[in-house]
TINUPA-73723 format. One line per 3 residues: their letters; for each residue x, y, z of C-alpha. Coordinates in nm, 3 decimals. Layout:
REM residues N
A> X Y Z | ... $
This chain:
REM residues 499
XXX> 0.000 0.000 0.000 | 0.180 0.370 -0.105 | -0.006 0.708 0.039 $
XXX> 0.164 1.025 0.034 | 0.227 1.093 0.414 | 0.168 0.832 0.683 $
XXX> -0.005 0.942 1.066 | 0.094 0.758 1.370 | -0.210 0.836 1.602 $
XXX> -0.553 0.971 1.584 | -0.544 1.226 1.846 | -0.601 1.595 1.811 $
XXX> -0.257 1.689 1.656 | -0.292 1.363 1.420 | -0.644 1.457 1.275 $
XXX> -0.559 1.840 1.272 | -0.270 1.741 1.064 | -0.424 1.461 0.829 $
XXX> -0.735 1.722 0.778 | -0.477 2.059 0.705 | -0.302 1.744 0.422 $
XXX> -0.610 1.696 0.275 | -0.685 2.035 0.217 | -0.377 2.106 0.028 $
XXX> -0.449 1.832 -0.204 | -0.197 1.573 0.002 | -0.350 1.198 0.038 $
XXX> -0.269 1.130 0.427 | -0.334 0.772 0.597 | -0.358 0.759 0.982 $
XXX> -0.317 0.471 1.137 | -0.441 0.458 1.516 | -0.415 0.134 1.728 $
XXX> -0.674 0.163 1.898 | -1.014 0.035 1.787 | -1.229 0.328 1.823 $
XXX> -1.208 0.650 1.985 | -1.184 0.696 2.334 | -1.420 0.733 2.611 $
XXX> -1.208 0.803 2.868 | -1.221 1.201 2.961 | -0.869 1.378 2.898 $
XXX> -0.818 1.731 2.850 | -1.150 1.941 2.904 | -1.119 2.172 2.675 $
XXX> -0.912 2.440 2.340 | -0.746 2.711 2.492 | -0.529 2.991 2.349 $
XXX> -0.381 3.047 1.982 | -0.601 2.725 1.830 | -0.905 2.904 1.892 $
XXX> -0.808 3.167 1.656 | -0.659 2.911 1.418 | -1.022 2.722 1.419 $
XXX> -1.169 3.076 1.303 | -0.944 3.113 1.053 | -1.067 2.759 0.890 $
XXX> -1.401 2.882 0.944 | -1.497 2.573 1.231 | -1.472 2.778 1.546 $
XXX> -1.852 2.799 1.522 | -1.869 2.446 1.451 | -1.684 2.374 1.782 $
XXX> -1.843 2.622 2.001 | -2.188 2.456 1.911 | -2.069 2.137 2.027 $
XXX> -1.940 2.307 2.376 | -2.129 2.094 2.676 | -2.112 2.359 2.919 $
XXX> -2.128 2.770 2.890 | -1.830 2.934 2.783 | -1.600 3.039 3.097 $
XXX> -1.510 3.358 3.190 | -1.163 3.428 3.068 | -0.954 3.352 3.429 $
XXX> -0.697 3.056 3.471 | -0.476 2.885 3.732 | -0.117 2.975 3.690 $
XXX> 0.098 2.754 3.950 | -0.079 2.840 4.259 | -0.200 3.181 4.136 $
XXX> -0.500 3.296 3.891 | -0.450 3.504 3.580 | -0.787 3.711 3.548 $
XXX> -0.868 3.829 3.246 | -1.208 3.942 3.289 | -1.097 4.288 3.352 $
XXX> -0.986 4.348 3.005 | -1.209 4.466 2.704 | -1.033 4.180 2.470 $
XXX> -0.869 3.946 2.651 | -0.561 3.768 2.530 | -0.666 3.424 2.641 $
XXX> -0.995 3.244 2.580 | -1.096 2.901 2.645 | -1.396 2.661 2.474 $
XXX> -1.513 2.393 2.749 | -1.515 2.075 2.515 | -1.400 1.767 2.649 $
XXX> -1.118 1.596 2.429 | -1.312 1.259 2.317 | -1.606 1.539 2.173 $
XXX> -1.337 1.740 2.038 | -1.179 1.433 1.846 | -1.495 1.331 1.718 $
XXX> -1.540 1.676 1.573 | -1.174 1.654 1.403 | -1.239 1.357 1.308 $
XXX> -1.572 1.438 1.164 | -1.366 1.719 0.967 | -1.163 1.504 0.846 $
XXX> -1.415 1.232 0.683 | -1.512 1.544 0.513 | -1.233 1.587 0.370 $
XXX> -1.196 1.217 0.261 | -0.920 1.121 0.464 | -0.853 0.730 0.528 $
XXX> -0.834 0.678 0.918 | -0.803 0.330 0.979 | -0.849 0.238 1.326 $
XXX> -0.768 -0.087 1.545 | -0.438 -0.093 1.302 | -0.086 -0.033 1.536 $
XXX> 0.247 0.103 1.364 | 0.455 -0.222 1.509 | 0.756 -0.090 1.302 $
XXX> 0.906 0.219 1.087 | 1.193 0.212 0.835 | 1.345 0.468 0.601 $
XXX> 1.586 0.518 0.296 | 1.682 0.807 0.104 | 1.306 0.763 -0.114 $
XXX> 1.039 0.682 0.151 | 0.963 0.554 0.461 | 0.820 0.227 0.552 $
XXX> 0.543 0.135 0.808 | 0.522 -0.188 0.967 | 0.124 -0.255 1.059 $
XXX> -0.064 -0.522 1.219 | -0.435 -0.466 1.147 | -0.765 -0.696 1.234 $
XXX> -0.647 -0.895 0.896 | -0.290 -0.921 0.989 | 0.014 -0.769 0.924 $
XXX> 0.059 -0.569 0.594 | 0.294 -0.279 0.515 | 0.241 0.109 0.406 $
XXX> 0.486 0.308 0.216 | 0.498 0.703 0.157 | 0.679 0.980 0.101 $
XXX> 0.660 1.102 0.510 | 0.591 0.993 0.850 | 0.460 1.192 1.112 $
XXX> 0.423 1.035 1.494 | 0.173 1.181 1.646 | 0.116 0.873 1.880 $
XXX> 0.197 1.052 2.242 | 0.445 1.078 2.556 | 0.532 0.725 2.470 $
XXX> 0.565 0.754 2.147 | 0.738 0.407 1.980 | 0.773 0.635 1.622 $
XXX> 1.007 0.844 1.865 | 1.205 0.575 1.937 | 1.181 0.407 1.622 $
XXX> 1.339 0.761 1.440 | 1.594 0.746 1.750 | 1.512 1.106 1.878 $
XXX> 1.617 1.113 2.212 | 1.328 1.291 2.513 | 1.523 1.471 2.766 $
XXX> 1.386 1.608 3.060 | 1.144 1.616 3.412 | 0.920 1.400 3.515 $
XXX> 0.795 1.542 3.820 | 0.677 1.349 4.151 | 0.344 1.430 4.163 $
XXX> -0.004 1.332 4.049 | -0.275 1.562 3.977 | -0.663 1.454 3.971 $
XXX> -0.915 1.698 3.792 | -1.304 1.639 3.803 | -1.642 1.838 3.696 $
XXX> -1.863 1.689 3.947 | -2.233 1.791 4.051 | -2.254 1.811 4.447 $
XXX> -2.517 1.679 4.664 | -2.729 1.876 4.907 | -2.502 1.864 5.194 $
XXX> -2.246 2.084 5.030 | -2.347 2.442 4.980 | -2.194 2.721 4.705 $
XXX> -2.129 2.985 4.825 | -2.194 3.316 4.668 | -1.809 3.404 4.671 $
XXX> -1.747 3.046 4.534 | -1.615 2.861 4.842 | -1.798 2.552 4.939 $
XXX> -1.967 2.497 5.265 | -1.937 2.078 5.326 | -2.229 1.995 5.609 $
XXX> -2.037 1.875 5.985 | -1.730 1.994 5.801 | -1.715 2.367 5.742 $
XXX> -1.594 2.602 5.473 | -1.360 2.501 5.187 | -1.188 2.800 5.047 $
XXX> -1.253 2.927 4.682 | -0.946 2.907 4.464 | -0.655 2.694 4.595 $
XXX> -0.561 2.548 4.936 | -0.260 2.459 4.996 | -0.181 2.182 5.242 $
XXX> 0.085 1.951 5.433 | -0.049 1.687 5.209 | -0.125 1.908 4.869 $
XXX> -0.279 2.168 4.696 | -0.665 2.130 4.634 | -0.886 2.399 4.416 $
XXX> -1.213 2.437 4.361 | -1.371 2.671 4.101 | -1.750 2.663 4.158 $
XXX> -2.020 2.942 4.145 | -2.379 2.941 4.242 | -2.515 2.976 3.925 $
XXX> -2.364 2.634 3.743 | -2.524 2.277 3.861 | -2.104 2.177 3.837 $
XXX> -1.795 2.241 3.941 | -1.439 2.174 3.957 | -1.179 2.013 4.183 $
XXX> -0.870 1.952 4.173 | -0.564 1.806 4.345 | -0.210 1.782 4.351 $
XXX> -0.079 1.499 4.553 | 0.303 1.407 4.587 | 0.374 1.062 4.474 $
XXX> 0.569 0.819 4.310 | 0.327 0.561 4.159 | 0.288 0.546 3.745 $
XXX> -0.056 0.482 3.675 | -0.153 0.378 3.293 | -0.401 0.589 3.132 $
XXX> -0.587 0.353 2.964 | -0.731 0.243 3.304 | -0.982 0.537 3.407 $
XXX> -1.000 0.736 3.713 | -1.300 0.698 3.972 | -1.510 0.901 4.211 $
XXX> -1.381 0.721 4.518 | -1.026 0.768 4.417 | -1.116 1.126 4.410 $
XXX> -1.260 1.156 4.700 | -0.933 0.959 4.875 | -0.733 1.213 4.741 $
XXX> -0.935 1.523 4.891 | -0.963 1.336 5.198 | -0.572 1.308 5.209 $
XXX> -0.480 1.699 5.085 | -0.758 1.850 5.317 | -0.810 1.593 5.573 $
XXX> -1.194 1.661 5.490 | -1.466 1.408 5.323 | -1.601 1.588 5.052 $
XXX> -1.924 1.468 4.910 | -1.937 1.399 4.550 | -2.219 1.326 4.315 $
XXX> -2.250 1.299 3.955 | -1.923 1.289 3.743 | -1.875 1.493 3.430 $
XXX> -1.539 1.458 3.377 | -1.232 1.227 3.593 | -0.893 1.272 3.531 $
XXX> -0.514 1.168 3.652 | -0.185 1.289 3.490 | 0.143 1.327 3.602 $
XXX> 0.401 1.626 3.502 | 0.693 1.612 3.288 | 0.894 1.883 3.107 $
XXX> 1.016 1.711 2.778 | 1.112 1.820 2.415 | 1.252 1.617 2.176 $
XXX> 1.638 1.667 2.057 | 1.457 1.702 1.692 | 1.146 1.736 1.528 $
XXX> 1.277 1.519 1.252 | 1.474 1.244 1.198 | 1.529 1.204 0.802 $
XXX> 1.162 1.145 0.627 | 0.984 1.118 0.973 | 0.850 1.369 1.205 $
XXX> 0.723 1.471 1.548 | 0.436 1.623 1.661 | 0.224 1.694 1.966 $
XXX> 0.228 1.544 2.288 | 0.523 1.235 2.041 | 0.749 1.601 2.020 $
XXX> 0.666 1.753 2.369 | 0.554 1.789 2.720 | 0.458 2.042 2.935 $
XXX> 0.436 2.061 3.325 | 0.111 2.235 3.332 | -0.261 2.188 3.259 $
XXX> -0.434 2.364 2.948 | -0.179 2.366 2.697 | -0.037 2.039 2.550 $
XXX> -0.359 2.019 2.306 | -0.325 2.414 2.230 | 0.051 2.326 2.093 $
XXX> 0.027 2.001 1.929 | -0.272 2.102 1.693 | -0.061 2.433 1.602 $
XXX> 0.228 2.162 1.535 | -0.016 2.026 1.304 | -0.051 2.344 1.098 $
XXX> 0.265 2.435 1.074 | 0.379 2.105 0.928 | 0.117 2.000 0.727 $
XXX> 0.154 2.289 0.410 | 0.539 2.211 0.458 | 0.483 1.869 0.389 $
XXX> 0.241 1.955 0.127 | 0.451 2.113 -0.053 | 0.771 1.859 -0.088 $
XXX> 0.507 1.587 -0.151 | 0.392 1.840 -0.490 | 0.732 1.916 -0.569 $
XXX> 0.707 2.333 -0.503 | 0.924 2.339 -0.205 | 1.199 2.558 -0.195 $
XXX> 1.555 2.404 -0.035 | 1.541 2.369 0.376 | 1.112 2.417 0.379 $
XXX> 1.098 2.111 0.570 | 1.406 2.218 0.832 | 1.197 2.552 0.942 $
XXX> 0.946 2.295 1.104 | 1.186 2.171 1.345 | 1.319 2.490 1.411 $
XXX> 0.977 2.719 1.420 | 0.806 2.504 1.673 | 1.133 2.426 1.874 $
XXX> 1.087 2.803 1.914 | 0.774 2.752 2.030 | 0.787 2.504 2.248 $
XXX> 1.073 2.675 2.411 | 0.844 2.964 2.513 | 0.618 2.703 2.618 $
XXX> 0.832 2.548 2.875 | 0.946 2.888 2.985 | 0.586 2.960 3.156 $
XXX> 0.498 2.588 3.246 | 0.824 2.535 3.459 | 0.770 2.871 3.612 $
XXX> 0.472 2.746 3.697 | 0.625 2.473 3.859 | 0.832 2.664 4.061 $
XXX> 0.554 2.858 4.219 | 0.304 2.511 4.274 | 0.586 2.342 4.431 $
XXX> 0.722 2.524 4.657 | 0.623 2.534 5.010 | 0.818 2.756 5.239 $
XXX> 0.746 3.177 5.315 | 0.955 3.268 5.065 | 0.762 3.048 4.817 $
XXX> 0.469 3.211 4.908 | 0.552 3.526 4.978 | 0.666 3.509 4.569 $
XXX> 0.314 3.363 4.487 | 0.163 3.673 4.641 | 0.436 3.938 4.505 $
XXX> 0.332 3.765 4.126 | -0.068 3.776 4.205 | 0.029 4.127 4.272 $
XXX> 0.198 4.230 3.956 | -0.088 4.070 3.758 | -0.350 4.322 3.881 $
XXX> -0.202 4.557 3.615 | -0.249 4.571 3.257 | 0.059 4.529 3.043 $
XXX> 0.218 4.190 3.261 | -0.139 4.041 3.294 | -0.154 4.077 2.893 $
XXX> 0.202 3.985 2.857 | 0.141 3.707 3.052 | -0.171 3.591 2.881 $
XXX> -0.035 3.621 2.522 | 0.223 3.381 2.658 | 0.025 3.109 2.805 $
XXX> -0.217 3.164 2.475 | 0.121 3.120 2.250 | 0.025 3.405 2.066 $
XXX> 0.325 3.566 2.125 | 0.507 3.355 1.909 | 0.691 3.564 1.637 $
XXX> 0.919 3.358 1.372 | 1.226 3.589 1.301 | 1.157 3.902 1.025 $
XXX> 1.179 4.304 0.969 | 0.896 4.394 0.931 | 0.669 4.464 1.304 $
XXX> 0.393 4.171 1.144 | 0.670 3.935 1.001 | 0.659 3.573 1.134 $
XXX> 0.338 3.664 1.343 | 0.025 3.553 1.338 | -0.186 3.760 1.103 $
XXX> -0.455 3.994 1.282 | -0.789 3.983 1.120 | -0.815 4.310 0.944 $
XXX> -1.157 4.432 0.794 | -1.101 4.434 0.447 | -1.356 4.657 0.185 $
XXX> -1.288 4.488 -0.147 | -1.478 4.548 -0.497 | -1.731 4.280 -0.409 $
XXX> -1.818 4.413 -0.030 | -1.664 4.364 0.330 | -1.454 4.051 0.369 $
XXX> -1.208 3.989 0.633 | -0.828 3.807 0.650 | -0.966 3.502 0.848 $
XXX> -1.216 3.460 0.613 | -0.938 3.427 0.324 | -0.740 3.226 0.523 $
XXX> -1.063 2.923 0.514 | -0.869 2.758 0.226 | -0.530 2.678 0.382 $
XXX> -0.360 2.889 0.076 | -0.089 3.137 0.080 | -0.212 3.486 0.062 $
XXX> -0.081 3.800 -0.077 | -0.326 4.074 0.034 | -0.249 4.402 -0.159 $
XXX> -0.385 4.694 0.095 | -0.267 4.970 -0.084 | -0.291 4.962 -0.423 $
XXX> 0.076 4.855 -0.477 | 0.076 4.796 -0.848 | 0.477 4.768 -0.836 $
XXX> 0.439 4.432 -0.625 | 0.138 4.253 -0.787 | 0.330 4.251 -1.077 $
XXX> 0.562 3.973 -0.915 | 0.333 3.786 -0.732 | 0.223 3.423 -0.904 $
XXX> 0.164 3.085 -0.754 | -0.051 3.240 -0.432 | -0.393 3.377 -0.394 $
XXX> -0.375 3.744 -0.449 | -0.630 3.991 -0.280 | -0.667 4.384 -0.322 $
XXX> -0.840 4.566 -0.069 | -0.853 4.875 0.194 | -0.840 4.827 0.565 $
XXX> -0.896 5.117 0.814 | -0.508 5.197 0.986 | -0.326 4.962 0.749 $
XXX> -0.079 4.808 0.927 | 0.138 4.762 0.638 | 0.102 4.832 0.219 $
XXX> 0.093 4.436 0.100 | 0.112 4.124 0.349 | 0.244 3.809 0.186 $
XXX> 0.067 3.542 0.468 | 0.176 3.129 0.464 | -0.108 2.878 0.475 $
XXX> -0.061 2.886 0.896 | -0.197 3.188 0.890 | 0.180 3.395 1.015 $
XXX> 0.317 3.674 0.780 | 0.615 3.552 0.569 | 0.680 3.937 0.468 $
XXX> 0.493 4.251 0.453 | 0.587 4.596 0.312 | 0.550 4.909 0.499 $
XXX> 0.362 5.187 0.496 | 0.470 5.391 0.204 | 0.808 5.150 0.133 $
XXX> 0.952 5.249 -0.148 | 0.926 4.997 -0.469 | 1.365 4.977 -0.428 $
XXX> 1.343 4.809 -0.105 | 1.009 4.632 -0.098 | 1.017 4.444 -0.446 $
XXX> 1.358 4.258 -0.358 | 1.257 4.146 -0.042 | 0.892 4.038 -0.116 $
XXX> 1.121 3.830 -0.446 | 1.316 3.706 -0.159 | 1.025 3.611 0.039 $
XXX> 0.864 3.418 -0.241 | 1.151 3.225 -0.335 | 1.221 3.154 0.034 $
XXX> 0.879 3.043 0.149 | 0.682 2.939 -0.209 | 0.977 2.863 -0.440 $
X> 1.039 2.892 -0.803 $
């Protein structure tokens, strides 16, 4: 069997990536071991940069509609502390409460769409590689069999065999702890308070927010108004648990019992879940014809983000790929996967072990730095910082120009056939030049990407030439003169597009 690009795992990151192929005209395969999807509850929900991603694609709607609980207001734990975004007009973090099993079947409806094969209950036992393709071992229902293609991409998790397989090595932390989240509904013996803290009958008051313990850290985030809410613990400990064997209510409930010494009555479950901590990123990205991506390239010591980066791994690869598989890619296309999101991830780590540092740490100084940082969030500019951080829409790919290698804001545009805007022409997956100033000097030289002409209100820039991700590759500033912005938009053609 011979497909263009071969997926190791079904996951989020897997079926972004297989449905971001397909729409560039690429055939992917993904292969997922496991039979059918999973039941078991994971992450809870999209937060950050993907959201705006999603919009751009035009299926942000699509995925808020399948949202099983109102959307949140914008605040989120940060090691022991909260960053509160409700105080700002347009907050730089945003989060869609969709648990991940719903939020694969919604990929994975996308990507039927799309006519991609995803053959499940058939496990990657083996990968191979020369100088022309690479080679997957498989044993499906039927037997064994083998699939050949141009690419690989592991997308099969923190124990990723492709990983091992490509001999990428996974240095890092694993920390000792375990951490238990739930949505629960409580029973009548345990009271919400209007301020959010929970009053347990014979027991007294919980706090709102987090508690911190000789034996833990426990939160709660509850309100009057919602039927459920949602604990949390942090326990230190040793023991390795496997994920394919779920969490319960009574192991739960032992684990409040041990961090606040308190029995805390529990009824329905929405949502169960155990993980552990580690800080890990892959020596490479790539190993010859085979890549990394998602949870198979990284790991993060903190909740809320893992999904965020491994479906923006996704994007970033998959027009890259595209394009070597249709013979358009300019020389090194492929390397500037590896070292884009290596970028990324590093900015990733940078907040998630700082937020290790201030959840781990016990003494007065520890918390007297947990209040000092609570403090410096009530103002504007850090909160912001902050929260374009944790969002990862900070991330900026190296360029002159203020907008080049960022994510591309989503101007108004007033074209010839009525108002339009840039995530609307970003639906497609295509590059994009967007003319915004009438630049005949430049369209001249454009070929081989969409081109748009149109006006925008405070035009950032004169033209914008935008990659399929939906970050600038070049733009052209106000007023540049033709001398200086034809050779570099040449430049950034032949760099990004080719030929």
């Amino acid at each position: 069997m011979n497909t263009d690009v071969i997926i190791a795992g079904a996951g989020p990151a897997g079926l972004m990536l297989a449905a971001e192929l397909r729409l560039a005209g690429v055939r992917p395969l993904v292969l997922e071991r496991q039979p059918r999807r999973r039941d078991t509850p994971k992450a809870g929900g999209l937060g950050g940069q993907v959201l705006e991603l999603l919009r751009y694609r035009g299926l942000l709607d699509r995925f808020e509609a399948a949202c099983t609980e109102p959307r949140p207001a914008p605040r989120f734990p940060f090691g022991g502390v909260h960053l509160d975004f409700t105080q700002l007009a347009d907050p730089p973090m945003h989060a869609l409460p969709l648990p991940q099993q719903l939020l694969e079947k919604l990929l994975d409806e996308r990507a039927d769409e799309l006519g991609v094969d995803i053959h499940r209950g058939h496990e990657v036992v083996g990968v191979s590689q020369d100088a022309d393709a690479v080679t997957a071992d498989v044993q499906g229902p039927d037997g064994p069999y083998q699939v050949t293609a141009r690419y690989l991409v592991g997308c099969d998790g923190a124990r990723s065999r492709v990983r091992g397989w490509a001999g990428i090595g996974f240095p890092g932390t694993t920390y000792p702890e375990v951490n238990r989240l739930a949505q629960v509904t409580l029973p009548a013996e345990v009271t919400v308070l209007d301020n959010g803290a929970l009053e347990v009958a014979g027991s007294g008051v919980v706090n709102a927010g987090f508690t911190r313990t000789d034996g833990g850290l426990f939160g709660v985030g509850a309100s009057p108004a919602s039927k459920v809410v949602s604990v949390y613990t942090i326990e230190d400990e040793t023991t390795e648990y496997d994920d394919d064997v779920p969490m319960t209510v009574a192991e739960l409930q032992e684990s409040i019992q041990r961090v606040l010494g308190v029995h805390l009555p529990v009824g329905e479950a929405h949502r169960l879940s155990r993980f552990t901590f580690q800080a890990r990123r892959a020596e490479s990205f790539r190993a010859g014809r085979v890549f990394l991506a998602g949870d198979a390239a990284h790991l993060f010591p903190a909740t809320g983000i893992a999904i965020n980066a491994g479906m923006l791994d996704a994007v970033n690869l998959a027009w890259k790929l595209a394009a070597e598989v249709q013979g358009w890619a300019p020389a090194g296309l492929l390397d500037t996967y590896n070292d884009e999101r290596q970028h990324a991830v590093e900015r990733t780590l940078l907040h998630s072990q700082a937020q290790v540092a201030l959840r781990r740490a016990h003494d007065p100084a520890a918390q007297a730095l947990r209040e000092l940082f609570q403090e410096l969030l009530s103002d504007e500019q850090p909160l912001r910082r902050m929260g374009e951080l944790v969002a990862g829409s900070d991330i900026r790919y190296p360029g002159s120009h203020a907008l080049t290698g960022a994510f591309v804001p989503d101007l108004t545009l007033h074209t010839d056939q009525g108002v339009t805007s840039v995530a609307e022409l970003m639906h497609a997956a295509r590059p994009v030049f967007l003319d915004l100033a009438g630049r005949v000097d430049l369209l001249e030289l454009v070929q081989g990407v969409d081109v748009h002409t149109a006006k925008t209100d405070d035009r950032p820039a004169d033209a914008l030439l935008i990659r399929p991700d939906g970050h600038v590759a070049w733009a052209a500033a106000v007023d540049e003169p033709a001398d200086t912005a034809a050779p570099a938009l040449r430049e950034a053609l032949t760099r990004w597009f080719g030929a």
